[in-house]
N, C-alpha and C positions, 0 to 999 in steps of 0.2 A: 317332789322333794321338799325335805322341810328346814330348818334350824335344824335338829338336832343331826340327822343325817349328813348333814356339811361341817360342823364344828366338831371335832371330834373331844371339847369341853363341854361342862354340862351347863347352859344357859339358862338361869333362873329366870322366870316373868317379872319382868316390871310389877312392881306395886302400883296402885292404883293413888296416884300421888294427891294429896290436897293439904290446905291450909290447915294447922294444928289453933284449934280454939282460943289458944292464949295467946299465941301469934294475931290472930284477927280481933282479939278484946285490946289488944295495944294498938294495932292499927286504927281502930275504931276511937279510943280514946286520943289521939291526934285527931282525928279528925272532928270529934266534937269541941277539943280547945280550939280545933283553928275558928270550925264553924260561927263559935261565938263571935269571933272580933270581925267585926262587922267594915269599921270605919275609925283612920285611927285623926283623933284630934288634938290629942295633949301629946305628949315626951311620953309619959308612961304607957299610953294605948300603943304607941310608935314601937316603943321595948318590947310590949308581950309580942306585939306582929310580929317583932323582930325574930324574938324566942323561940313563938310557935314554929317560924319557918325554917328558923335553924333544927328543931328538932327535928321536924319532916325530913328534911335534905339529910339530916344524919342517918336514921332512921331509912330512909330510904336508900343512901350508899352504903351502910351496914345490911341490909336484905340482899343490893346489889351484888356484892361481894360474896354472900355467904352462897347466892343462887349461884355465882359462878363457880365457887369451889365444888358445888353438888353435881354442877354439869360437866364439868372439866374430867373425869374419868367415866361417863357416860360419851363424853362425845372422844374420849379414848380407844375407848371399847367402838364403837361405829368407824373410826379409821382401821381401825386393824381387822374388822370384819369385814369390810370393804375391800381393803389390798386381800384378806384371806379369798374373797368373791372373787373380785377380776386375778388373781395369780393362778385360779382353779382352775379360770374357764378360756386364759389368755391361749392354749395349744388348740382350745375346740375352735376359739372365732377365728384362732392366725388358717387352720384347716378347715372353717364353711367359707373365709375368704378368699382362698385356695381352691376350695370346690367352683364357687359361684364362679369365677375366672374360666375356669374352665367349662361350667357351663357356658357362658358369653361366645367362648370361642364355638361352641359348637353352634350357639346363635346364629353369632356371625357367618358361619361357613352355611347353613341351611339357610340363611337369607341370599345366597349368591347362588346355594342348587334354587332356590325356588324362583331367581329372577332368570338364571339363564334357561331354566325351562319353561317360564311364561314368553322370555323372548323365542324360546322356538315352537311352541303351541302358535302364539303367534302368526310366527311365517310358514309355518303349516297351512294355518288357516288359510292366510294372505293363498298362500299356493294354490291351493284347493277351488278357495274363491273364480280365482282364476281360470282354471281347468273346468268350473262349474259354468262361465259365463262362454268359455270356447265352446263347449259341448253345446249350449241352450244356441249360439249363435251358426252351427254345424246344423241346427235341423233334425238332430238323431233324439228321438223323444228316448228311447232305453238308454243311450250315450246319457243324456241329461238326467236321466233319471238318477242315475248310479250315480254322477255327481256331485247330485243335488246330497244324494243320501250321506257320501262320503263324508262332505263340508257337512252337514247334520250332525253328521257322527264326532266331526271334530271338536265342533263348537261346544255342545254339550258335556265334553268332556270338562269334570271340578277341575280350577283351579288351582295350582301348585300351593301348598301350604308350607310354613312353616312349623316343625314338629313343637309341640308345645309341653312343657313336663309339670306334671299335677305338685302342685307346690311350688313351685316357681312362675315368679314373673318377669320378662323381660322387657327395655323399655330404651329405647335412646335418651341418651341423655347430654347434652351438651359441656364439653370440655375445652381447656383456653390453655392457653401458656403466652405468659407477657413477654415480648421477644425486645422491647424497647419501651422501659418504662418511662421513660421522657420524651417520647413523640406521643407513648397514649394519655399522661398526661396534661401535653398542649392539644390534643387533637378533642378528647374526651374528660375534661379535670373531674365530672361526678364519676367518675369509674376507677379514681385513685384518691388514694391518703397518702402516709409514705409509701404504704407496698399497696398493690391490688385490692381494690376491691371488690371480693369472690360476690355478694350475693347483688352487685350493684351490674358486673358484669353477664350474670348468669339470669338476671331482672328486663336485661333492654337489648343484650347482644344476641343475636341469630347468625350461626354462618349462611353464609350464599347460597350454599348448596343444601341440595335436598338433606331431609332427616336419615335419609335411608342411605347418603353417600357416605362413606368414608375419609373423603379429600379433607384438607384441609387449607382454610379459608386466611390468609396473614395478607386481605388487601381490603375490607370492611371497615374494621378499626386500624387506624395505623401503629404501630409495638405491639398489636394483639393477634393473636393465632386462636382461630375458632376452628371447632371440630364436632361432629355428632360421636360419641361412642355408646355403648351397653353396658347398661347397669342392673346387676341379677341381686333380687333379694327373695331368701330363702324364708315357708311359713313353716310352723311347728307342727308335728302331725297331730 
């Protein structure tokens, strides 16, 4: 996509802006009267200094003002291109942040098949293991044998994964809510100003609990509630 495809006015190029010759021959002549006055000793050296510097400062807040009249409907033009950008694209990001939530959930839910089936690979195992040590301690070399092979068969079996979607990444990410901001700031005063501070808190506080737990943590900090959640961000194809 381009400018022209988004604006449905026709958007001229910039000119390729510089200094006009006779504008930089008046600049230049200031600056050779100033360069002259070296040192002033008399009343009259004191006046030209004077002169000279009033002219600059004119000179220079007359330029001031003429550049800002020249940018003040340039930088017009970039506000309202602006709101015309984000009012375009405001339904797409409210619906890819919409989508990603909904990815998270499916996150979430696949990190819980994939821990309750590691806990029961597991005790599989654990079982097996078991069944494998009665058999070897029973004497029966084909008993043990098939055992043995069983708990092989189990062990070897991959790991429960988590499903993973090509363009997406997912990631824990640590979440707060200040439940008492005047115990967290007698308990912790670099983690507040008047309100919260997000990147002071999200910089030193960890909750208790694992990355992977969902609990939430309101005895770490005191007025502060720490939490792990998921956070999805979508790549462009």
């Amino acid at each position: 996509m381009n400018l022209e495809t988004l604006i449905r006015e026709v958007v001229p190029p910039l000119p390729q802006f510089g200094i006009d010759p006779a504008a930089e021959e008046t600049r230049n002549s200031l600056l050779i009267t100033s360069f002259q006055l070296k040192v002033a000793t008399t009343a009259v050296e004191a006046n030209s200094v004077g002169e000279a510097a009033r002219d600059i400062r004119s000179f220079i807040a007359a330029t001031r003002a003429l550049g800002m009249s020249l940018r003040r409907p340039l930088k017009a033009a970039q506000e309202r291109i602006k709101y015309i950008e984000d009012d375009y694209l405001k339904p797409l990001e409210a619906e890819q942040e919409r989508l990603e939530r909904v990815q998270g959930e499916f996150t979430k839910a696949e990190r819980e098949r994939v821990a309750l089936e590691a806990t029961a690979r597991a005790e599989a195992i654990a079982a097996l293991e078991r069944d494998r040590l009665a058999a070897e301690q029973l004497g029966d070399p084909a008993l043990a044998k098939a055992a043995s092979e069983e708990w092989l068969k189990a062990v070897t079996v991959p790991l429960p994964e988590v499903h993973k979607v090509v363009g997406q990444t997912t990631r824990r990410v640590m979440c707060y809510e200040v439940t008492n901001i005047a115990k967290l700031a007698a308990a912790r005063p670099e983690l507040v100003k008047i309100e919260p501070k997000a990147s002071a808190i999200r910089s030193v506080c960890v909750p208790r609990f694992l990355e992977t737990s969902d609990e939430r943590d309101d005895q770490t900090v005191p007025g502060l509630t720490l939490w792990w959640d998921d956070a999805t961000s979508t790549r462009k194809w």
